[in-house]
C-alpha positions as CSV (number, residue, x, y, z in Angstrom):
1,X,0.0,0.0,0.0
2,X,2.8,2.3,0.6
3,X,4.4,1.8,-2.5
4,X,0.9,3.0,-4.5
5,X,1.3,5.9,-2.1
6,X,4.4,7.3,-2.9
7,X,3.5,6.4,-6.7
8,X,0.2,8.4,-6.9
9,X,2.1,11.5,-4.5
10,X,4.8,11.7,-7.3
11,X,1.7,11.7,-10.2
12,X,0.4,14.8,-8.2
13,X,3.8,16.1,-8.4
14,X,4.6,15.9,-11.7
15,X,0.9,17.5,-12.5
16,X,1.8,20.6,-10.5
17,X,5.2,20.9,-12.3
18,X,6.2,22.5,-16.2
19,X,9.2,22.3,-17.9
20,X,10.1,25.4,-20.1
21,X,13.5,26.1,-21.7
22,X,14.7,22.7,-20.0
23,X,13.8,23.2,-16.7
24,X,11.0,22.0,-14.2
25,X,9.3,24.3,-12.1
26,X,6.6,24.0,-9.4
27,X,3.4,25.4,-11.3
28,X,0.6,27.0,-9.3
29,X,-3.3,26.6,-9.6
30,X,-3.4,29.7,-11.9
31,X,-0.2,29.2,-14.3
32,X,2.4,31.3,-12.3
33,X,6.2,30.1,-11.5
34,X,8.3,31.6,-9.1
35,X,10.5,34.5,-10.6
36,X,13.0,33.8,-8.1
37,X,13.7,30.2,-9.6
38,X,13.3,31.8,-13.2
39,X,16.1,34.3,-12.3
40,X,18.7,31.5,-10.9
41,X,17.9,28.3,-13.2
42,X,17.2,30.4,-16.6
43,X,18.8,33.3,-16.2
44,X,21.8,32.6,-14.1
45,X,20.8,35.2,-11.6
46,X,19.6,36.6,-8.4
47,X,15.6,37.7,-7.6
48,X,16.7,40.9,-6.9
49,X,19.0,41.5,-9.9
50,X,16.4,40.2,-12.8
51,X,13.7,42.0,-10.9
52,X,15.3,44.8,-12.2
53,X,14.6,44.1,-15.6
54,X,10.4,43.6,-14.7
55,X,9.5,47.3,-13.6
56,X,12.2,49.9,-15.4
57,X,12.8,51.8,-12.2
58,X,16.3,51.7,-12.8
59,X,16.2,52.0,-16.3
60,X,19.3,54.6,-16.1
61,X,21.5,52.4,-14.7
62,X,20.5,50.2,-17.8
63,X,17.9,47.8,-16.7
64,X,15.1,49.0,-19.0
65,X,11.6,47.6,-18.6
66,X,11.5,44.2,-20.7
67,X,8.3,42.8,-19.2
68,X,5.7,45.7,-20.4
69,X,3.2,43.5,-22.0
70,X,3.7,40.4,-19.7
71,X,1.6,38.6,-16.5
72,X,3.0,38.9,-12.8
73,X,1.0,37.9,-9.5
74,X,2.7,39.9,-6.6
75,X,4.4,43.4,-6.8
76,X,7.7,43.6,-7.9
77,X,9.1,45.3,-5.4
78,X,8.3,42.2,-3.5
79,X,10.3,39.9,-5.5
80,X,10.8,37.0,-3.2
81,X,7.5,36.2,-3.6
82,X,6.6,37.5,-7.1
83,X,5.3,34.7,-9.8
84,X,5.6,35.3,-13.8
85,X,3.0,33.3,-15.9
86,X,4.2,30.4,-17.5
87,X,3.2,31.3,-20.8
88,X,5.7,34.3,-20.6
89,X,8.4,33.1,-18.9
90,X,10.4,32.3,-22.4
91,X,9.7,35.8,-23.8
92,X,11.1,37.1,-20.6
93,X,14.2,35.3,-20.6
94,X,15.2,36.1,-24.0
95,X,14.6,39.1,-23.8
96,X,16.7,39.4,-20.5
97,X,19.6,37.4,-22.6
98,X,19.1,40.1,-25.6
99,X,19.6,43.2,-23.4
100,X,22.8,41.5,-21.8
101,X,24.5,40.4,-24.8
102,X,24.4,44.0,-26.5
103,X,25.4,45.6,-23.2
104,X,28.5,43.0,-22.9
């Protein structure tokens, strides 16, 4: 009986996770990811330091806004809890990896 268990829990699991560009994330009721996991296992980067790229508030110290037309649950400002929907989680990451290679 255990073994049926731990073989219908991991089912569940694998329902409530997406893979996009490669990697798996953990997939809420509505669509959303966490940004933070985004940032570090697509982008190679910290919450903080790809949030930067989601609002343009720093846009002078060239990290315009490259998530105008996209879907976020939480405030960015918050970004240890903010989500991006999984839908625009690729557009978001290239056009992160755009900006950076001109600016390199």
């Amino acid at each position: 009986m255990e073994h049926l268990e731990h073989l219908e829990h991991l089912e569940r699991s694998r329902q409530n996770t997406i893979e996009i560009m490669g990697e798996n994330f953990d997939i809420d009721e509505n669509g959303y990811v966490s940004f933070g996991d985004v940032a570090s296992e697509i982008l190679d980067g910290t919450t903080q330091q790809i949030s930067r790229y989601a609002d343009g508030r720093l846009e002078e110290d060239g990290y315009p806004n490259l998530a105008k037309d996209l879907r976020f649950n939480g405030r960015i400002d918050m970004y240890h809890s903010l989500r991006i929907h999984k839908d625009d989680v690729e557009k978001f990451a290239e056009r992160v990896k755009k900006h950076r290679a001109k600016t390199l």
